[in-house]
N, C-alpha and C positions, 0 to 999 in steps of 0.2 A: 651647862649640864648640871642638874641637881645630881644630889649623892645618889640617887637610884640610880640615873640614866647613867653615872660613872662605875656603879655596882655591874651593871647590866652587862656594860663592853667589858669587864675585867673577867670575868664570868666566861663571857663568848669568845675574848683573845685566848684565855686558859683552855678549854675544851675544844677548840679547834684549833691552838697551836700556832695561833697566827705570828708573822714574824715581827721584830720590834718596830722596822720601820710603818710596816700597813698597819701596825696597832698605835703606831703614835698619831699616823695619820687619823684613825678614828678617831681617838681624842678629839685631835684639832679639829673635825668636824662639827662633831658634837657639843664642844666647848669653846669654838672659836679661839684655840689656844692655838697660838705660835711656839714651836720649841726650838730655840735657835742656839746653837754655836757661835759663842761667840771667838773672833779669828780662829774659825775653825773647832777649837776644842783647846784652849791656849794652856789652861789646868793641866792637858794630859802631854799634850807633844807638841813641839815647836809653834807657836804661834801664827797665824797667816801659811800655813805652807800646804803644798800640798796632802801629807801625809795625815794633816790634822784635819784637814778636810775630808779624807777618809776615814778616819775615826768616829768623825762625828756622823758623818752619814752611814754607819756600821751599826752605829746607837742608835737612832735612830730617828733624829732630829727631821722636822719639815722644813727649817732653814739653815742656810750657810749664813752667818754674821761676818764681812770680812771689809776690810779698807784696802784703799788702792791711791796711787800716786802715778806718777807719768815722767821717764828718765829725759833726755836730755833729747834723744833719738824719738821721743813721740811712742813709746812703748808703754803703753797700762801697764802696772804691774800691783801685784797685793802686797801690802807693808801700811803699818799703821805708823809707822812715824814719816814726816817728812823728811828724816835724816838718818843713817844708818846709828842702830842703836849700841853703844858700846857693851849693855848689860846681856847681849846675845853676840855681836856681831866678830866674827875673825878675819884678818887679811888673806892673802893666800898663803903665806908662806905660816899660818897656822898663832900669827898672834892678835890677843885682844887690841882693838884699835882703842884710843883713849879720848878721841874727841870726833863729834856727829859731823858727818858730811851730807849735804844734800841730798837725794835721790836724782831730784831733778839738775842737778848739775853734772849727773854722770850717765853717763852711755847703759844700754843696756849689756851690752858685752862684759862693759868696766863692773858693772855690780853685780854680775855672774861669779866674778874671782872671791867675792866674800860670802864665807860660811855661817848661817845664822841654825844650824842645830844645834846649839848648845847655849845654857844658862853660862854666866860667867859664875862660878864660885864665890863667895862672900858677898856678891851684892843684895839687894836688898829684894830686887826680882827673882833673886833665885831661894829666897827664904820663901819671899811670899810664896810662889811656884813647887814649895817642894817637892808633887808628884809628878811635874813634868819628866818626859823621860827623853835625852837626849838622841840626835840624828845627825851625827855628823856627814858633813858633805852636803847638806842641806842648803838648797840656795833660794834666794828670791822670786818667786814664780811668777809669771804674765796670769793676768786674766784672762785671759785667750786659754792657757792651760788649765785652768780648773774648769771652765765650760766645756773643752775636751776631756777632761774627766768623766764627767759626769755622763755624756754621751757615748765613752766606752763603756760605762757601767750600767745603761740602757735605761738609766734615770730621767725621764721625763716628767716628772713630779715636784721636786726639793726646789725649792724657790732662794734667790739672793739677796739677801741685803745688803748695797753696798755703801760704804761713805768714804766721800769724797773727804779727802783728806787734806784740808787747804785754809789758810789762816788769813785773815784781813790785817793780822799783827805781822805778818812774815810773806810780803807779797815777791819776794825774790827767790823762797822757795817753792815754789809750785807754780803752774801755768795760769794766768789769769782766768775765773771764773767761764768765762762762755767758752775758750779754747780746754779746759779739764773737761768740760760737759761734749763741748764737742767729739774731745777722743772717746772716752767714757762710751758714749752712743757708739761709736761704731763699732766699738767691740761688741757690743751687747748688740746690736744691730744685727752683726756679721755671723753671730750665733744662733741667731731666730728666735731669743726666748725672753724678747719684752715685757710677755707677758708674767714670768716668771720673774722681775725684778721689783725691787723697791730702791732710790737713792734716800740716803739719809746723809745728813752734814749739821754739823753745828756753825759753820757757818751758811747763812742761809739765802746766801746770793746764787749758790749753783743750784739748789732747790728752788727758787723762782724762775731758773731759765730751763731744768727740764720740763718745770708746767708749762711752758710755753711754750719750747720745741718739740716734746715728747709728751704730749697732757695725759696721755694712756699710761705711764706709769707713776705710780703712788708712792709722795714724797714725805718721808719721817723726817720729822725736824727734831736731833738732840738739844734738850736742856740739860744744864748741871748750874744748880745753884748753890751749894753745900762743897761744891768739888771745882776742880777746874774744869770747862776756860772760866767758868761762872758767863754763861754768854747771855742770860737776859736778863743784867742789870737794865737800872734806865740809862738813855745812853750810851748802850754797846753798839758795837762796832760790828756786832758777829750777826745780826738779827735784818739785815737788809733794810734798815728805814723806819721797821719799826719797833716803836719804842714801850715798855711796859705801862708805863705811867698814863697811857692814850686807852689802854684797856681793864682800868681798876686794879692792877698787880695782877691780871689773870693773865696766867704762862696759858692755857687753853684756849680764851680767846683769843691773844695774840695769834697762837699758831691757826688758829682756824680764820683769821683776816689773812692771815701770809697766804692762804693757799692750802695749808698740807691736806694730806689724809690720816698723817697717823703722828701720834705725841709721845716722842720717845724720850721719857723722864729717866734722872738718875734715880735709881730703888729709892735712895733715903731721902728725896726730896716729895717722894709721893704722901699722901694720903686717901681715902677711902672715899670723902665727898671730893677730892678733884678728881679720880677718875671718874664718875658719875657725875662730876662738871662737862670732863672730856665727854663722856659715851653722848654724853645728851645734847653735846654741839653733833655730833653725827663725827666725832672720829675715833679710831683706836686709838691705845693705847698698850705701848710695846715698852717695857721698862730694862732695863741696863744697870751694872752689870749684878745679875743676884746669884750670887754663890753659897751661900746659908739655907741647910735644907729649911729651917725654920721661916725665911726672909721668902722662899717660892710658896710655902704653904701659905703666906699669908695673902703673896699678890693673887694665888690661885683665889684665895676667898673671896677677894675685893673685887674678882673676876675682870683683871688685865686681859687681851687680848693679844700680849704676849711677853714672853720671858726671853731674854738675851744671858748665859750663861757661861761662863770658862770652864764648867764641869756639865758637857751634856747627860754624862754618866748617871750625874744626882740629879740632873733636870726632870731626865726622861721617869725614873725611879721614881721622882714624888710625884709625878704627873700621873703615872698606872696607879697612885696608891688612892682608894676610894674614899 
């Protein structure tokens, strides 16, 4: 959308009042922008949980950005680490734990007893975090429960992105690629709204087997070159087979030989002719994680086709500004 057709909708949300989320939705129409939460709204409230998930869709995001792992019982659940994280996590009896435990090695019932509303004080997540606001009693939510969220709140609109959270360096913590896809689907199966999904993974063994199982929903393949895991060097491990070096250093065409539909770059590794590399292999580009009001006005400019954000707050904000 040029600045007029973004003048036009600001104009028409003002004078008729429209609410945030049917206005962000126009956006997205009009400028093919994605405004997504990322876990949820992790800036303002507990990361991955439900509550944040509610926030963000109160702001008025078109997507839920969230990760999910699979406990020992075969239960989905949302959590971005494959180990519980000490810098949020408490035991039951109310103390910080001091070293990560699987998910996958523990029951769902077992990682019910730990509490993850709360920053731990002095680390370095709760500096970064400062306006998160704590929710004690907070637990680890199934994906099954957040698609009943949304179903009590008559939302048939807001779409998910989910990643699968699974390492080729750490094959003992999580389920082997085709068994994580397999549970994965049937939750998302069981809820009717395939259409409604995207899987994303930086590793990109389970995005080659939902094209294969599920070729109806559209797979983001994360890069981070500048950041961790750094997954496509030449050589990695995290990229299914292929290798950079076979596609002239282009992270684009590689991801467009893999399969995907969409290029999900870290912000500081972008610039303005690879998204216009990307757009012109025919895929989006959904970039991560951008928190600088300065950093979204400019992927707006470069015209991304979507923003993944820890402050939907300021997402939404720069996205209505003309």
């Amino acid at each position: 959308m040029n600045k007029w057709g973004r003048v036009h909708i600001t104009h028409l949300a003002r004078n008729v009042n429209l609410t945030p989320f049917i206005f962000c939705l126009m956006i997205s129409s009009a400028h093919a922008l994605e405004l997504q939460g990322h876990r949820g709204a992790r800036g303002l409230l507990p990361e991955n949980t439900l509550a944040a998930f509610g926030r963000a869709l109160d702001l008025g995001v078109t997507t839920l950005e969230l990760d999910c792992g699979v406990t020992q019982d075969g239960v989905v659940v949302i959590a971005h680490d494959r180990a519980l994280n000490p810098a949020f996590t408490r035991d039951a009896q109310g103390r910080w734990i001091e070293a990560p435990r699987a998910i996958h090695h523990m029951r769902f019932d077992e990682l019910q007893r730990y509490d993850v509303g709360r920053l731990r004080p002095g680390t370095e997540y709760a500096k970064r975090f400062a306006r998160q606001q704590p929710i004690d009693g907070t637990r680890i939510p199934k994906l099954a429960d957040l698609f009943a969220l949304l179903q009590q709140r008559g939302d048939t609109r807001t779409r998910f992105n989910i990643e699968t959270k699974i390492s080729p360096l750490a094959p003992d913590e999580s389920l082997a690629p085709d068994a994580f896809v397999a549970a994965l689907l049937e939750v998302i199966r069981a809820a009717g709204i395939e259409s409604r999904v995207t899987v994303q993974s930086f590793d990109w063994r389970t995005l080659a087997i939902v094209q294969k199982v599920a070729p109806g929903i559209p797979t983001a393949y994360l890069t981070a070159q500048r950041t961790s895991p750094r997954n496509v060097a030449p050589g990695s491990p995290w990229t299914a087979g292929h290798d950079i070096a076979n596609y002239g250093g282009s992270v684009p065409r590689m991801v467009k030989a893999a399969g995907g539909a969409i290029w999900s770059p870290y912000h500081g590794d972008l610039t303005e002719a690879r998204v216009r590399e990307a757009q012109a292999l025919g895929l989006k580009v959904v970039v991560w994680t951008v928190n600088a009001e300065a950093d979204m006005r400019r992927m707006i400019e470069w015209r991304v086709d979507g923003i993944i954000s820890d402050y939907p707050d300021v997402l939404v904000k720069v996205a209505r500004q003309p």
